[in-house]
C-alpha positions as CSV (number, residue, x, y, z in Angstrom):
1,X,-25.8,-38.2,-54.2
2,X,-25.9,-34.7,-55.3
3,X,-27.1,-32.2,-52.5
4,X,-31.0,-31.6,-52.6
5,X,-32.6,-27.9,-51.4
6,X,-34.4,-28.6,-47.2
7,X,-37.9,-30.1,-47.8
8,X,-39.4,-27.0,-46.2
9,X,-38.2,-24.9,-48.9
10,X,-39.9,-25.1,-52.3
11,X,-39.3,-24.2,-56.1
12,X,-41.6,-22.7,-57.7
13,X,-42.3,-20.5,-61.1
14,X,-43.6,-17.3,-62.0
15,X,-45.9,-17.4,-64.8
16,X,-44.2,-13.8,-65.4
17,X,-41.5,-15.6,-67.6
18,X,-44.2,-16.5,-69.9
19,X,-45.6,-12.9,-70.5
20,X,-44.8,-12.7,-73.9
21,X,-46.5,-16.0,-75.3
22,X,-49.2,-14.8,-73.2
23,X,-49.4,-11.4,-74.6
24,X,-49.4,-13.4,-78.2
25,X,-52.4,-15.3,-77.6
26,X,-51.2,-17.7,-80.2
27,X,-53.0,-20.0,-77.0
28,X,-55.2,-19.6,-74.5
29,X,-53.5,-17.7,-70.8
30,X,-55.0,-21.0,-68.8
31,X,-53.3,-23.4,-71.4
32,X,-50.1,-21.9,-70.7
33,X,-50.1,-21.7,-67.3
34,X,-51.3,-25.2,-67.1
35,X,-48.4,-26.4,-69.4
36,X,-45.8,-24.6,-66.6
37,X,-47.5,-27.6,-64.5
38,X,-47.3,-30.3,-67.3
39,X,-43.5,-30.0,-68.1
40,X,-41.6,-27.7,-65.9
41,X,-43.0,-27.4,-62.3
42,X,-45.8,-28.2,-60.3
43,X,-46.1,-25.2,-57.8
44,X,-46.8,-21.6,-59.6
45,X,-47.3,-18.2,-58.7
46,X,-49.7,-16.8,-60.6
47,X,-49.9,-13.0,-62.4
48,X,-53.7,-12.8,-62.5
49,X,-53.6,-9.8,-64.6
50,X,-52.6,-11.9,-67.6
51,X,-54.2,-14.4,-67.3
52,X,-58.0,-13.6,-65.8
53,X,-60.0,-10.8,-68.1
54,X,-62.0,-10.4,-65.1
55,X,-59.6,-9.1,-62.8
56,X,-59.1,-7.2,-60.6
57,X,-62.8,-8.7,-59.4
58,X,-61.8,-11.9,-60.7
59,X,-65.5,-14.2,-61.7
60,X,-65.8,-17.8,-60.0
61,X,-66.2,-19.2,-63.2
62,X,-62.5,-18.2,-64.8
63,X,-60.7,-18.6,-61.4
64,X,-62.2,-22.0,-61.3
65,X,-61.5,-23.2,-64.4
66,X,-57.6,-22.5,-63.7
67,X,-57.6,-24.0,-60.6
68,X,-59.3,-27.5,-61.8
69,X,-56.9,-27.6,-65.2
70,X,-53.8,-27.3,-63.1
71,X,-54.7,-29.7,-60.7
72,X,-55.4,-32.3,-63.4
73,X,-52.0,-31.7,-63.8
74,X,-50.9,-32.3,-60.4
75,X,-50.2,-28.4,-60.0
76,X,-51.2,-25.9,-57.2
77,X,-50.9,-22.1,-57.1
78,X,-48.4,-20.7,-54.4
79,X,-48.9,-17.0,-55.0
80,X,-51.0,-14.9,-56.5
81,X,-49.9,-11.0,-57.4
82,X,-52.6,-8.7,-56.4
83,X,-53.3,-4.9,-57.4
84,X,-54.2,-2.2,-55.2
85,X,-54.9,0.9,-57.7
86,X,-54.9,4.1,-55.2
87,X,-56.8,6.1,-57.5
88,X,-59.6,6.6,-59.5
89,X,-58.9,9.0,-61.7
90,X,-55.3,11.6,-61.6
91,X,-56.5,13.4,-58.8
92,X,-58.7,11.5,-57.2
93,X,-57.4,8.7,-54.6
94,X,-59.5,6.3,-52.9
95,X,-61.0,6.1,-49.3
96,X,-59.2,3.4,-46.6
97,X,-62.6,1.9,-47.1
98,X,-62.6,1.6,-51.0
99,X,-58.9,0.5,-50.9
100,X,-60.1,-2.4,-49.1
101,X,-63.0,-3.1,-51.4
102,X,-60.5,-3.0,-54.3
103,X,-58.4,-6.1,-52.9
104,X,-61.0,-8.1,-51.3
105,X,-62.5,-9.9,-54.6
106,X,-58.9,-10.6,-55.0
107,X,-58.2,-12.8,-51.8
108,X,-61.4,-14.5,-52.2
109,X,-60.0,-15.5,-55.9
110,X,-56.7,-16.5,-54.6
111,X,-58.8,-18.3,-51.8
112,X,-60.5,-19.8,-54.3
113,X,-58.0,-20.7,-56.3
114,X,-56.3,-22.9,-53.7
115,X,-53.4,-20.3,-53.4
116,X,-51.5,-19.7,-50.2
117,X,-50.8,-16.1,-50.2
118,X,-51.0,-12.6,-52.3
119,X,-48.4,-10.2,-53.0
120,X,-48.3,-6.4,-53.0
121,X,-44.9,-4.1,-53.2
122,X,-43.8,-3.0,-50.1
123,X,-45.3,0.0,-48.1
124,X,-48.3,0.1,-50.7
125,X,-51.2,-0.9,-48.5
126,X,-50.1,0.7,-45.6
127,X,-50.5,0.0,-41.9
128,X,-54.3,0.9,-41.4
129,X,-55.2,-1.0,-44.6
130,X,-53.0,-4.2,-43.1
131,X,-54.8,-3.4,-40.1
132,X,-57.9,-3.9,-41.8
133,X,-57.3,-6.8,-43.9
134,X,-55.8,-8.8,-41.0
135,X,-59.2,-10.9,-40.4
136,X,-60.1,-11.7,-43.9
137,X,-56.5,-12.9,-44.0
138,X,-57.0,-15.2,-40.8
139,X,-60.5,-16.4,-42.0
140,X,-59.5,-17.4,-45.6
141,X,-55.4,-18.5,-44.2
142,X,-53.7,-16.5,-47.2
143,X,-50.4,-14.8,-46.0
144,X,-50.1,-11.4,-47.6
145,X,-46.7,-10.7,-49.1
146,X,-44.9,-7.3,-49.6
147,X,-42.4,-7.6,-51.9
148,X,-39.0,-5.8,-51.9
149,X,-36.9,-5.8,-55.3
150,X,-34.2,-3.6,-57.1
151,X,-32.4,-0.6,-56.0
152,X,-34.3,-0.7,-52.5
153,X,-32.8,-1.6,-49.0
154,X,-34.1,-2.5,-45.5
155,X,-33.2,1.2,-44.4
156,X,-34.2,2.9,-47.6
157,X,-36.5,6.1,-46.4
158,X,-39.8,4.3,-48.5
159,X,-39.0,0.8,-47.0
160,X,-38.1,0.7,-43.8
161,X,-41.0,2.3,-42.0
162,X,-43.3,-0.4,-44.0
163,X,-40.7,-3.4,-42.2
164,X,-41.6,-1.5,-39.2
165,X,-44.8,-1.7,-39.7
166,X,-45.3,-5.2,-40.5
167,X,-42.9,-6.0,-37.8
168,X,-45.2,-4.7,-35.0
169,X,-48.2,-6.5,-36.7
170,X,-46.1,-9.4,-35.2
171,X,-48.9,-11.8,-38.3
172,X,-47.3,-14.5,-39.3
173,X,-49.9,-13.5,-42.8
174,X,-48.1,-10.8,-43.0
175,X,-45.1,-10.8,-44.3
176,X,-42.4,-9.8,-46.4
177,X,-41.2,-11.4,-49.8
178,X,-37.5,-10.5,-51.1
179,X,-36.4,-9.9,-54.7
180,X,-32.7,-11.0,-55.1
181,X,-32.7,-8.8,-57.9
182,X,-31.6,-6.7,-55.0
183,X,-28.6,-8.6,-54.6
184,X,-26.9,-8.7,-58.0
185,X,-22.7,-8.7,-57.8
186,X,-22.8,-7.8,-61.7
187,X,-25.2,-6.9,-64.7
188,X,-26.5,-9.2,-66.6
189,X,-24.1,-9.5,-69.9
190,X,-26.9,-9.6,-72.5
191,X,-28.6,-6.3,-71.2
192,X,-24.8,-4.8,-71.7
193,X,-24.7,-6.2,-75.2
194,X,-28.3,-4.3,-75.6
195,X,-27.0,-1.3,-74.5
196,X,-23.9,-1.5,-76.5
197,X,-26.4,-1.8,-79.3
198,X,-28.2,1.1,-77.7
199,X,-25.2,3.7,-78.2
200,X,-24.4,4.2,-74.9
201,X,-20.8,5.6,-74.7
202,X,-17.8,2.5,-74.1
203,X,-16.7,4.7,-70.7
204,X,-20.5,4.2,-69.2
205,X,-20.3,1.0,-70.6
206,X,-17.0,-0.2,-69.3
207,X,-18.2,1.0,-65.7
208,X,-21.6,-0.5,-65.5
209,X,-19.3,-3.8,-66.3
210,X,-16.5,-3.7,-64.2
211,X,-17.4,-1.5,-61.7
212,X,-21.7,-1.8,-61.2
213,X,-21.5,-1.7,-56.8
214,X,-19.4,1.3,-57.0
215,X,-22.2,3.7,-56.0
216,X,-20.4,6.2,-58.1
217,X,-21.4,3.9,-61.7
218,X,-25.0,5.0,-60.8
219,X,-23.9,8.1,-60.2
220,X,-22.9,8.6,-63.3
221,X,-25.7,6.4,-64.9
222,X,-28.1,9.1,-63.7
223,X,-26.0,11.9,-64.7
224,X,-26.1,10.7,-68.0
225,X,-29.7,10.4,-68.1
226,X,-30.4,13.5,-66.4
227,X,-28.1,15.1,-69.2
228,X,-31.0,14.1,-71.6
229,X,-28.1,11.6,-73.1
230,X,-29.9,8.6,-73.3
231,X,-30.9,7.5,-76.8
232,X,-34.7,7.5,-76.8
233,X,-35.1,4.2,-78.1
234,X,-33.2,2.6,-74.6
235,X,-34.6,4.9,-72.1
236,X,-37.1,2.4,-71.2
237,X,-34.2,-0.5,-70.9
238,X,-31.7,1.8,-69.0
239,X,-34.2,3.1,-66.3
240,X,-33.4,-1.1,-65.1
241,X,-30.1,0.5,-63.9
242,X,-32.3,2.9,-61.7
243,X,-35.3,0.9,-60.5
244,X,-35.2,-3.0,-60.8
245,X,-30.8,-4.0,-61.0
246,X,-29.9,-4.0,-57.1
247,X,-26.6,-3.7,-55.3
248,X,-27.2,-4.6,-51.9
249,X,-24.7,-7.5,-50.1
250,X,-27.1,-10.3,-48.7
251,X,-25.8,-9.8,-45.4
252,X,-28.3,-6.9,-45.6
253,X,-31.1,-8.7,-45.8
254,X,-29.8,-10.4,-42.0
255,X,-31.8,-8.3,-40.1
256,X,-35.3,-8.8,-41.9
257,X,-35.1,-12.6,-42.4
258,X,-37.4,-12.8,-39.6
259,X,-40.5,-11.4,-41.5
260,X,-39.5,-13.2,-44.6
261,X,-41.9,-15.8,-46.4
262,X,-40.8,-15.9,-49.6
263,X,-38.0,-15.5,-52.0
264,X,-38.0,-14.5,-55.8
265,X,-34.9,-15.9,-58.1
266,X,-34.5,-13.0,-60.3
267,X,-32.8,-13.8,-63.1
268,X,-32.1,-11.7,-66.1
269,X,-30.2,-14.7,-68.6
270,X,-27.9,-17.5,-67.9
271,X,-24.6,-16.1,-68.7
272,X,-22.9,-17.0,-65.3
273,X,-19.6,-15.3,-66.2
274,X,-18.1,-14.4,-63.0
275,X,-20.9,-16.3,-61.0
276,X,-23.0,-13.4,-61.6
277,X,-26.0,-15.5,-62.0
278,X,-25.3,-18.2,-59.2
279,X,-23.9,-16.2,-56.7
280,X,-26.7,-14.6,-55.0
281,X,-28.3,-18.0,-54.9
282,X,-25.3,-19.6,-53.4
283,X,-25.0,-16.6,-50.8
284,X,-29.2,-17.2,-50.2
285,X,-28.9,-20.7,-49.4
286,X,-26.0,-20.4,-47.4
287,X,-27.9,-17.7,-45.4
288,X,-31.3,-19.4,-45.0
289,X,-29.8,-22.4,-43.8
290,X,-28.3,-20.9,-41.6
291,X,-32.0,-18.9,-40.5
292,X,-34.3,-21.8,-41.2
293,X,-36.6,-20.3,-43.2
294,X,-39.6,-22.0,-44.7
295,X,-41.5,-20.8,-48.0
296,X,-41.5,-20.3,-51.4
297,X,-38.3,-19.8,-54.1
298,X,-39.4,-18.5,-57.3
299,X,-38.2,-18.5,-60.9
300,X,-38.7,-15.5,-61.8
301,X,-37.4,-14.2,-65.3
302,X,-37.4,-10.7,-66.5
303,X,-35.0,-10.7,-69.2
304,X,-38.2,-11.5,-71.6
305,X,-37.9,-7.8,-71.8
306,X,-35.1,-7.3,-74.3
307,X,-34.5,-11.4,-74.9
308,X,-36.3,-13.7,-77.1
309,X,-35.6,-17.6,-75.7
310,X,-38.2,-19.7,-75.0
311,X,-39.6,-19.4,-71.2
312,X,-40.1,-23.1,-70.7
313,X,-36.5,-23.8,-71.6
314,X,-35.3,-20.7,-69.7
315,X,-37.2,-21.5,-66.6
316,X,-36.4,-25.5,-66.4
317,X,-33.0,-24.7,-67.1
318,X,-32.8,-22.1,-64.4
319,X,-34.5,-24.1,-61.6
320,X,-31.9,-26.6,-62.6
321,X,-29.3,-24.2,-61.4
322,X,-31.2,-22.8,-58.4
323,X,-31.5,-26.4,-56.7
324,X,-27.8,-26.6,-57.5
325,X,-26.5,-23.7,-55.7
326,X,-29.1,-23.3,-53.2
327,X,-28.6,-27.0,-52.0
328,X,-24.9,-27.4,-52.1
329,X,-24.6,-23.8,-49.5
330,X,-27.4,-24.8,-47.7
331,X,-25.7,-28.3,-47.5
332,X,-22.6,-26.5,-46.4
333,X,-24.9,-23.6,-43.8
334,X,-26.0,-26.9,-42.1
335,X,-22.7,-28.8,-41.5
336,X,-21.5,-25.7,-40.0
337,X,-24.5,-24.9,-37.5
């Protein structure tokens, strides 16, 4: 029999990878989100501000009407992403106390919705706001998530004091939800081809390929862009190299497993040349098996940006891949403990 992933962990998918059919509207948001249910999985995290033209106060009537099509589907909600906008205008930001009344319609709707947690990127809400949100949390059992992705690390300046802070919380709903985009060995080799396209010069290019953990390819990565060198039809595309393509190891994430709840597969296409694709998922099962973590792995697909394959065939055939390398190292994590 082939391996299978521990039946505490779970699979799930973002209805992120469908953002562009959404943004069509050639069908309805709820219709796509309940076909993720239909044919490709039945646990999804949800991105409420596609789909729910009430949020961020999301009405009972639209976060109803998801939840009872997906569960005549047999589907459930995992996650739901939440917004916490810290101003009001420029200039202006808002109070600890209007903060809080900014994300409380939206863990009632996730409540609601019959999701088990929210998600906010790490360090936004802050200590006093966690402080603060910490009851409604207990009394409506969501676990709030803050996510770390990209180019940041446990012991980046911006992150770590926000680990610290949801350390001493010591709340199991609080916790912390990794990105393995942070964990990526090589780039992805369409978003090379796009940048080929894009004119950026074969010496960039050829170090961004063969050399992308060398700290000194983003080195000069931001050289060139500080240099104004970037063609302005790209700039958007290349700023990935600076924000959302990591190069941590995953022995980094070792010391936070602790707080972690949650997982998202990042992927960017399926061009696995040189493992580039399953190799941090190999590397994360062996390492949660090895941690016993329980929680949520999810699909998570942002090559949409500069790609145009169909989501439902990306995701199933992605999941397909996860289970693979997840199970057979967290197989192999298990025989060895």
């Amino acid at each position: 029999m082939a391996p299978e992933i521990p039946p505490y962990w779970t699979l799930c998918a973002s209805s992120f990878n469908w953002t562009p059919e959404i943004t069509a509207a050639r069908r309805t948001a709820q219709d796509i989100v309940t076909g993720i249910a239909d044919s490709v999985t039945k646990t999804i995290e949800l991105e409420p501000g596609l789909l729910w033209r009430s949020f961020p106060a999301p009405q009972d009537v639209e976060v109803d009407e998801l939840r009872d099509s997906l569960a005549a589907k047999g589907g459930r909600v995992s996650i739901v992403g939440a917004s916490l906008d810290d101003f009001t205008s420029p200039t202006a930001r808002r109070s600890l106390q209007e903060r809080l009344d900014f994300l409380v319609p939206q863990l009632h709707a996730a409540q609601r919705v019959g999701a088990d947690g929210i998600r906010l990127p790490i360090g936004q809400a802050g200590k006093e706001l966690l402080t603060l949100l910490q009851p409604l949390l207990h009394e409506l059992d969501l676990v709030l998530y803050e996510e770390i992705q990209g180019q940041q690390t446990p012991w980046n300046p911006a992150v770590a004091p926000a680990l610290d802070a949801i350390a001493g919380l010591g709340d199991d709903h609080v916790r912390v939800l990794v990105d393995i985009s942070m964990l990526m060995p090589a780039l992805p080799v369409t978003y090379l081809e796009e940048l080929r396209r894009g004119g950026i010069s074969p010496e960039l290019l050829g170090r961004l390929e063969n050399d992308w953990r060398d700290p000194a390819t983003l080195d000069a990565a931001v050289a060139l862009l500080r240099a104004g060198k970037v063609p302005p039809d790209i700039h958007t595309l290349f700023m990935n190299l600076l924000i959302r393509f990591g190069r941590s190891d995953p022995a980094d994430l070792q010391g936070i497993l602790p707080l972690v709840g949650a997982f998202h597969l990042k992927f960017w296409d399926l061009d696995d040349d040189g493992h580039r694709v399953s190799q941090p998922l190999s590397d994360l099962g062996s390492l949660l098996s090895r941690d016993g973590f329980t929680g949520t792995l999810t699909s998570e697909w942002g090559g949409h940006e500069w790609l145009l394959d169909d989501p439902t065939e990306m995701t199933r055939r992605h999941l397909a891949l996860a289970g693979s390398a997840l199970a057979g190292t967290a197989q192999a994590g298990r025989a060895v403990v």
